[in-house]
N, C-alpha and C positions, 0 to 999 in steps of 0.2 A: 040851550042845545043839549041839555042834560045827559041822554045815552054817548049820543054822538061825540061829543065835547068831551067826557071822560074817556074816551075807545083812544084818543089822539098820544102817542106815544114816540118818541124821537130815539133813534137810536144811533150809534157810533159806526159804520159800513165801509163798501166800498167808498112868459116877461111879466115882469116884477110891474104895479099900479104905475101909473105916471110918476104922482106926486111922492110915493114913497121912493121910486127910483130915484128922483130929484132931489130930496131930502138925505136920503145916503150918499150920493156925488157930494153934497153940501157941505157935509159935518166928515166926508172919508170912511163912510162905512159899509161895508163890504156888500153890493148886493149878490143876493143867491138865490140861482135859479134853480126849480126845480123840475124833475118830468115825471110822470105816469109811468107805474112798470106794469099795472095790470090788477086785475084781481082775481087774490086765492082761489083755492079750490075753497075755502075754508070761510068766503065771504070777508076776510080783510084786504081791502085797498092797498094799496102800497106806491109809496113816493120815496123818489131820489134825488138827491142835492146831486148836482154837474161836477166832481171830482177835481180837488186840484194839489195841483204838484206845488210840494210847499220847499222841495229837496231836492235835487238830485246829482249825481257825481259818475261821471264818465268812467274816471280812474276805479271807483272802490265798486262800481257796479249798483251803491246803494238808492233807490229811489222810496222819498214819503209822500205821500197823497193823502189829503184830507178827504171827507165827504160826510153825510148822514142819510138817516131813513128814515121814513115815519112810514108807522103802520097803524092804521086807520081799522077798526072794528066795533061788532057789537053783539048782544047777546039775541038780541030784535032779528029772524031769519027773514023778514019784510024790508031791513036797513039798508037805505040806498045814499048815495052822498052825489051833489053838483063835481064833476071831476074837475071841469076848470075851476070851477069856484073855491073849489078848494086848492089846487095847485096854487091860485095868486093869494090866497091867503096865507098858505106858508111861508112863502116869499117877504108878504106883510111883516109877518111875524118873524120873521127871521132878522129883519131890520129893527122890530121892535124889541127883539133877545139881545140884538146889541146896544140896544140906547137904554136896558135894563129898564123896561117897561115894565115887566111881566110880575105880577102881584102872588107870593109865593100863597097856595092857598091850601096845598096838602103835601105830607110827608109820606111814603109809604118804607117800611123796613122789613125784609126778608132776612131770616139769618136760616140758613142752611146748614143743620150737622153742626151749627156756631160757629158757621163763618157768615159775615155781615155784608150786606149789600144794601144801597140806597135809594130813592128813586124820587124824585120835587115833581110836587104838580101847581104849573104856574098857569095862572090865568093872564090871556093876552085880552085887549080892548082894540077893537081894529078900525079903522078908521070910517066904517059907517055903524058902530056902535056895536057891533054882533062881537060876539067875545066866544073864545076857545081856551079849551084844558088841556095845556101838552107836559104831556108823564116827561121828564128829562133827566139827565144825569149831572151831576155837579160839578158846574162851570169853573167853581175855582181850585177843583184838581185836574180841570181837563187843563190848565195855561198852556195857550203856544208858545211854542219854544222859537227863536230866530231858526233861519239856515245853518247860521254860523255854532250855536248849541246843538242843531241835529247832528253836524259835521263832527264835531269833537263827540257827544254822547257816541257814534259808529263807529270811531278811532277806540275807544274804552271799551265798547262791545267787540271790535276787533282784536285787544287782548285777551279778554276773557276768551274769545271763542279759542285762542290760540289756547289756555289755558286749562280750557276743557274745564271753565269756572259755569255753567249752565244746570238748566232742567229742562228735559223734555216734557211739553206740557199740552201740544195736541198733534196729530197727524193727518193731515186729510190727501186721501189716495183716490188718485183720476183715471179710471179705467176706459183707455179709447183704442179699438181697432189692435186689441193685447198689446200696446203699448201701457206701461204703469208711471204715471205722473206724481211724484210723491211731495209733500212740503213739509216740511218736518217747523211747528213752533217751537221756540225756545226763551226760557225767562233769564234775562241777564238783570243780576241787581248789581248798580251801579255803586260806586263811591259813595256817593251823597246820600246813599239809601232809597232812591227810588228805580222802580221795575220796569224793564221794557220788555216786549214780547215781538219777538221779529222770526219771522219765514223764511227759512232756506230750504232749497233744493238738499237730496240725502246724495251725498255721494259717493255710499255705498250702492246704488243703484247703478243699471246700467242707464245708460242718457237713452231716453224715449227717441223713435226714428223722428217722430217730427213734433214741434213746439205748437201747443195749445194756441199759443197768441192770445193778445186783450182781448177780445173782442169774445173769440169761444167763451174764454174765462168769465168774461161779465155775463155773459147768456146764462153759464151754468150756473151762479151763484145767487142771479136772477130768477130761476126756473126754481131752486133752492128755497128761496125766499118765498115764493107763491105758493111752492109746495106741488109745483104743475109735472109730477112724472110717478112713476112706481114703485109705492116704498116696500125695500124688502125688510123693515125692521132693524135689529141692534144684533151684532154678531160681540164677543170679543175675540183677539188675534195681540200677540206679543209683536212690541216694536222696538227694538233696540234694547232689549232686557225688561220692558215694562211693560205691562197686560194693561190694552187701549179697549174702552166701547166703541164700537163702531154705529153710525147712524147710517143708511146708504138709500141711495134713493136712484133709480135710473132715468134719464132725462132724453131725449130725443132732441136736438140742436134743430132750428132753423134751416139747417142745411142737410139735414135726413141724418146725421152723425148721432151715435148713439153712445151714450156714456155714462157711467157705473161711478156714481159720485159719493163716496163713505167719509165721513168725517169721524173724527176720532177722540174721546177725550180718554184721560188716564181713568183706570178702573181702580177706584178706590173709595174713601168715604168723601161722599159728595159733598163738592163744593156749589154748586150750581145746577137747579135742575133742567133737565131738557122735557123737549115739547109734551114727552107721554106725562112725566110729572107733573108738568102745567095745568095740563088735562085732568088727572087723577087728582089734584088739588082744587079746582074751579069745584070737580064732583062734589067732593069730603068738604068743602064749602057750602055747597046749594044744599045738598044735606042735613047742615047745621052738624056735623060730627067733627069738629072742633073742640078744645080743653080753653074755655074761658079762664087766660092769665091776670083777667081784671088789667085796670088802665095805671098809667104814667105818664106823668109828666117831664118834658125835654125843649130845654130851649135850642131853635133849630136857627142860626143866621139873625138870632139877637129877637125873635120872638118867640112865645110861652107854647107847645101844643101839645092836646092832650092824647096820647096814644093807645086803644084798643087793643089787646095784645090775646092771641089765639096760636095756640098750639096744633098742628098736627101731624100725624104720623103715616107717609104713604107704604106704599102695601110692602118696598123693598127694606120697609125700618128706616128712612132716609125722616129725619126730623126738620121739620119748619116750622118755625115761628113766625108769624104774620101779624105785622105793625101797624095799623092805620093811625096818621096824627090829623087832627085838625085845629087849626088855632085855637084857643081855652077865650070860652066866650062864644062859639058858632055851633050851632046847632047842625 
């Protein structure tokens, strides 16, 4: 599946074969359905795992919801994929992630400005033998947590918030009908030393005349996702004392509703880059205009791989290093 098979990418977001649904009811393991949200302007596919509520509390207002994405592409402008076929393959494979199937077969390491990010590429074997490569994020930092730890973790965020112990770390602003929909993120580090990142409403704002609802909200963030509306580029604008980049894109809703969706991160030395980055690095890739850092060696999850390491510098001075490992021994 070589192009296709590496394009396959899962990320963190908003019927399953017979016998693998049977086999999950068997042993208690979670089946997951997924659906079709479309495909980009941009030629990548996109799938959704069915969202679920793993939280929620009447009293404190707080609700957590699981879900994932995969985003399916390729560099091939000819690249077409079976849509069902692959919908119940993720499915497969998603049963197969939990009975740790999956044969770890590449690392890949960005570090941005030297800050680190990770990325495992596991190969699945699916039950009529065909096999996929999905890009993933590291399962043993994602651990779920019970109800009863979410409940007490938003008791501890509930002080801090009172504490004004936080960091504002993204803003995204919904422009519908001059009504201004704002969410303000915020990083609480807990006791234990781990981070949680949770969305409030600003209540410096005045309260928007009428409420977005799910349902708007999933369109926009879906039409987002696709990239299906008019992008006006990256503005910045101060939010609360901090100077945010703003990403915005206008979207047309379903229902003729038309709306001004800007996302926001903090304007500083990047942590992470966004899509034009992505973009301008594929370029200074195919190029070959990269700073060959020569290879090393890292043991990743108890095996040896050899890592690739390439420097390079986008046009705004933003510095990335780019990792590729492959087990020591494969060609």
């Amino acid at each position: 599946m070589s192009n296709i098979s590496r394009a396959w990418k899962i990320g963190a977001v908003l019927a399953v074969v017979a016998v693998a649904g049977a086999i999950a009811a068997a042993v208690g393991l979670k089946v997951y359905r997924y659906r079709f949200e479309g495909r980009g302007t941009d030629g990548t596919y996109h799938f959704s795992e069915e969202p679920e509520t793993v939280y929620e509390s009447s009293q404190s207002g707080v609700k957590v919801s699981r879900g994932h994405s995969v985003a399916i592409g390729s560099n091939d402008p000819d690249f077409t994929i079976d849509v069902e076929q692959t919908r119940k393959d993720l499915e497969e494979i998603a049963i197969l992630r939990q009975e740790g199937a999956g044969e770890l077969v590449g690392v890949v390491d960005t570090e941005v400005n030297g800050h680190f990010h990770r990325t495992f590429r596991y190969k699945y074997t699916l039950s009529d033998g065909r096999t996929h490569i999905m890009g993933e994020g590291d399962a043993d930092r994602q651990a779920q947590r019970t109800p009863e730890e979410i409940e007490r973790d938003h008791e501890e965020i509930a002080q801090l918030r009172q504490q004004g112990d936080r960091e504002l770390v993204g803003v995204v602003d919904t422009q519908v009908e001059g009504d201004l929909h704002r969410l303000c993120s915020y990083k609480y580090v807990l006791a234990d030393g781990r981070t949680m990142t949770v969305g409030e409403g600003d209540p410096e704002l005045p309260p928007p005349a009428n409420a977005l609802g799910t349902e708007k909200i999933s369109e926009i963030w879906r039409l987002r996702r696709l990239k299906q509306g008019d992008f006006l580029g990256y503005s910045d604008r101060d939010v609360k004392g901090r100077t945010f980049t703003f990403e915005t894109y206008v979207f047309t809703l379903s229902d003729g509703t038309v709306v001004t969706h800007a996302v926001g991160e903090p304007k500083a030395l990047k942590t992470r880059l966004n899509e034009a980055d992505w973009q301008e690095f594929r370029d200074l890739r195919e190029a070959g205009e990269g700073e060959d850092l020569g290879t090393e060696e890292k043991v990743v999850k108890g095996r040896l791989f050899v890592f690739k390491r390439t420097r390079y510098i986008l046009s705004d001075g933003t510095e990335l290093v780019w990792s590729v490992g492959r087990p020591k021994g494969d060609r």
